[in-house]
ZADRENMAR-739358 format. One line per 5 residues: number of its first residue (from 1); their letters; for each residue x, y, z of C-alpha. Coordinates in steps of 0.02 Angstrom, whole numbers, plus 50000, padded with zeros to 5 digits. Each point is the difference from the previous one (the first is absolute). Example, Ala and Ser with C-alpha at 12.3 -4.5 7.8 and 13.67 -1.06 7.14 Angstrom:
BEGIN
1) as) 50615,49775,50390  50069,50172,49967;
END
This chain:
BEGIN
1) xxxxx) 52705,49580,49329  50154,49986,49896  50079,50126,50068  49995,49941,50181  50031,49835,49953;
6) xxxxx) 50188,50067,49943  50022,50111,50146  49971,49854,50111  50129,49910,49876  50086,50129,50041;
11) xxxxx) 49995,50021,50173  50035,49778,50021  50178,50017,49928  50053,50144,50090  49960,49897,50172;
16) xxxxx) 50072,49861,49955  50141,50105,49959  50005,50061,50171  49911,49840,50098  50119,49848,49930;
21) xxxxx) 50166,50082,50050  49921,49994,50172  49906,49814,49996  50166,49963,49963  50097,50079,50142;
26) xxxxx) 49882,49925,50139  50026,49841,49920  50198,50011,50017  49970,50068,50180  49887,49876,50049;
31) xxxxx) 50102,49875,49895  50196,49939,50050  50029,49899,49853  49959,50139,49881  50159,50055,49959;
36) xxxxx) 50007,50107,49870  49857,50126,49921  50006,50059,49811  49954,50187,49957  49825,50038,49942;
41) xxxxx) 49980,49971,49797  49857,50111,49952  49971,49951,49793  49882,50044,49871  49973,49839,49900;
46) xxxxx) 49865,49989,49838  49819,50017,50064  50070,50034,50190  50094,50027,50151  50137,49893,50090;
51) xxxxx) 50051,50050,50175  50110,49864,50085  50124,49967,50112  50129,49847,50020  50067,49926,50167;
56) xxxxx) 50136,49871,50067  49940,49881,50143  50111,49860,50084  49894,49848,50090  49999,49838,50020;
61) xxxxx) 49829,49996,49881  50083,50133,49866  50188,50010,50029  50079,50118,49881  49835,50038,49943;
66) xxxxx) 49935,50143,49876  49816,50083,50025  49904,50109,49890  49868,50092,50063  49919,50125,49857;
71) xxxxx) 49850,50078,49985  49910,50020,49816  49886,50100,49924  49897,50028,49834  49858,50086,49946;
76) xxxxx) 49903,49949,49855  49858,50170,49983  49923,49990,50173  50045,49830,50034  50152,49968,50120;
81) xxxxx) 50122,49853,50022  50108,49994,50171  50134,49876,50021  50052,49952,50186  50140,49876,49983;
86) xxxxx) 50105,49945,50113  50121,49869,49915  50176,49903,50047  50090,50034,49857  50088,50151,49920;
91) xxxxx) 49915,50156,49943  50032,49950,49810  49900,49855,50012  49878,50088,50104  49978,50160,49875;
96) xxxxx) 50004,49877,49861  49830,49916,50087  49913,50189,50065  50057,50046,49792  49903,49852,49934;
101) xxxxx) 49828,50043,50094  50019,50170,49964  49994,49939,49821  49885,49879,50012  49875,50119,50099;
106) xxxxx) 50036,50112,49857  49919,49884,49867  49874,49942,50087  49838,50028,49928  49885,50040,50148;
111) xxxxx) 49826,50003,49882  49950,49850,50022  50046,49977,50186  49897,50118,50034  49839,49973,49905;
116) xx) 50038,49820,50073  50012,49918,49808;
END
């Protein structure tokens, strides 16, 4: 069980490795007032995985506006933890957020959730 539980670890960071570079060229294509895209950061952080990517839009709702979108993961034995965030603001504030579940998943005590005490 472990096993496949870290080969499906595994195999979730190396898609969003490939996947978010391309959620987030349909979203400048699909998107005038994106305006400029970041390049993929792909980090190993305590307990987990970061993969993110930053992006410039210019609107009338956001002007000059930074987004964040980052995908997390952490494993914890054969229990899994996947972050799908989405955020305006700046990938330091956003890795600082994905790096404080990853630690807090990390030291959670999952006994007695679940024998429900």
């Amino acid at each position: 069980m472990l096993d496949m539980a870290v080969q499906m670890f595994e195999a979730d960071v190396a898609q969003a490795r490939t996947l978010l570079p391309e959620h987030v060229a349909r979203l400048r294509k699909s998107n005038t007032h994106v305006k400029t895209v970041g390049t993929l950061q792909n980090e190993q952080v305590p307990g987990g995985h970061i993969v993110a990517i930053e992006y410039t839009e210019d609107c009338a709702g956001h002007p000059k506006g930074i987004n964040t979108v980052l995908r997390g993961f952490a494993r914890n034995g054969a229990t899994q933890l996947k972050i799908d965030l989405w955020i305006s603001t700046g990938m330091a504030d956003a890795k600082v957020m994905a790096k404080t579940m990853i630690d807090r998943f990390q030291k959670l005590n999952f006994t007695p959730l679940i024998n429900g005490k």
